[in-house]
N, C-alpha and C positions, 0 to 999 in steps of 0.2 A: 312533454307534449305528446310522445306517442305510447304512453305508461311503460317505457323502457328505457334503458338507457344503449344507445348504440358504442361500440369498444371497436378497437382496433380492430379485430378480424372483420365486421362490419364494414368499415371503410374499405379493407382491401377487397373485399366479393363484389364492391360497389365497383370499384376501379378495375378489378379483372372482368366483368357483368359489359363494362362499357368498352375496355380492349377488344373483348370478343364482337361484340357491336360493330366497331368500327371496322374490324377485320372481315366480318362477314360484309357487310356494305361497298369496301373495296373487291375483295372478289367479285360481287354479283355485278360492279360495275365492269370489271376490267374483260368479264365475261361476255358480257352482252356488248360489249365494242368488239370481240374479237372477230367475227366474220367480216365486221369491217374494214379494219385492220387487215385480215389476210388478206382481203379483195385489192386493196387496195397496194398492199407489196407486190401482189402476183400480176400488177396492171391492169386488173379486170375489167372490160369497158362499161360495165353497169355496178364501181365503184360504187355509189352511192347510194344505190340502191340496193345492193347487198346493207351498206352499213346502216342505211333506216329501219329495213328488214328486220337486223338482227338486236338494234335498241328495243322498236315497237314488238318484237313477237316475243322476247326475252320472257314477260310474264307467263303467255301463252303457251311457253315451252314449244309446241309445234312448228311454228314459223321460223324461231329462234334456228330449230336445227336447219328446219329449209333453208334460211338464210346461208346457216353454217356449210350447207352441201354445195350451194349456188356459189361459194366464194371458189370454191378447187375447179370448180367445172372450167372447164376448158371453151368458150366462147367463140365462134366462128362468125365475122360478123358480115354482113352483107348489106351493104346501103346503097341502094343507085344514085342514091344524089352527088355521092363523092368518090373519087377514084381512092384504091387503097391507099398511098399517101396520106392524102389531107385525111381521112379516116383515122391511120397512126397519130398525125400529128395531134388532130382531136383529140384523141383517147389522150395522149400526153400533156396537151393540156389540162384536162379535167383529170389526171393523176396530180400533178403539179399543185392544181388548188384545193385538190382535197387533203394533199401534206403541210399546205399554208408554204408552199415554196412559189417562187416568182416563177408564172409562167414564162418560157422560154419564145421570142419571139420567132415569126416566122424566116424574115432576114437574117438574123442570127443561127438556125439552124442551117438552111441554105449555104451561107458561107462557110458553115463547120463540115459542111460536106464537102465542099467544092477544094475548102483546103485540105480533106485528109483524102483527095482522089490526086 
C-alpha cells in the first residue's frame, strides 16, 4: 500500500514518536495549571482567577507568567462591605471549593472556636 514494507524498527519510532506526544502534552498541561495551583495552596483570595489567568494566557506565554507572579504576590485585601472575619471566612470558602472540598460551615467554625478558647 505505501510501496514499502514497514519492519519492526518502524513500529518502535511509531510508539516512542507517540510516548514523546503524550509526554509533551502532560507537561504543557500540568504547567499551565500551575499558577493555579500555587494560588490556591498559598490561600490567595483571587484563587481563581489566578488559575484562569494561567490556563487562558499559557499560549500567549505572557499572561501565563503574570499569572505565575500574581500567584506568590502577597494580597492585602480591603472590602468595606465586610469586617476582616467574614472576609477570612469568605476567602476559605472559595479555597475549599476550588479543592472540590466541602465548605466549612459558618456554625461549625464558630463552635470550633468557642471550644478551643
Amino acid at each position: 500500500m505505501l510501496g514499502f514494507e514497514l519492519t519492526t524498527w518502524d513500529y518502535i519510532t511509531f510508539g516512542g514518536l507517540l510516548i514523546l506526544i503524550v509526554a509533551g502534552v502532560t507537561v504543557l498541561v500540568l504547567v499551565a495549571g500551575l499558577p493555579g495551583k500555587i494560588a490556591i495552596s498559598r490561600n490567595h483570595p483571587d484563587a481563581e482567577a489566578v488559575k484562569m489567568m494561567g490556563w487562558a494566557g499559557f499560549l500567549a506565554v505572557v499572561p501565563w507568567i503574570q499569572a505565575f507572579i500574581w500567584a506568590f504576590k502577597p494580597t492585602d485585601i480591603i472590602d468595606i462591605r465586610r469586617f476582616p472575619a467574614e472576609e477570612r471566612e469568605s476567602i476559605a470558602r472559595e479555597i475549599a471549593r476550588l479543592r472540590g472540598e466541602e465548605p466549612v460551615a459558618k456554625d461549625t467554625e464558630k463552635a470550633a472556636e468557642k471550644s478551643a478558647e
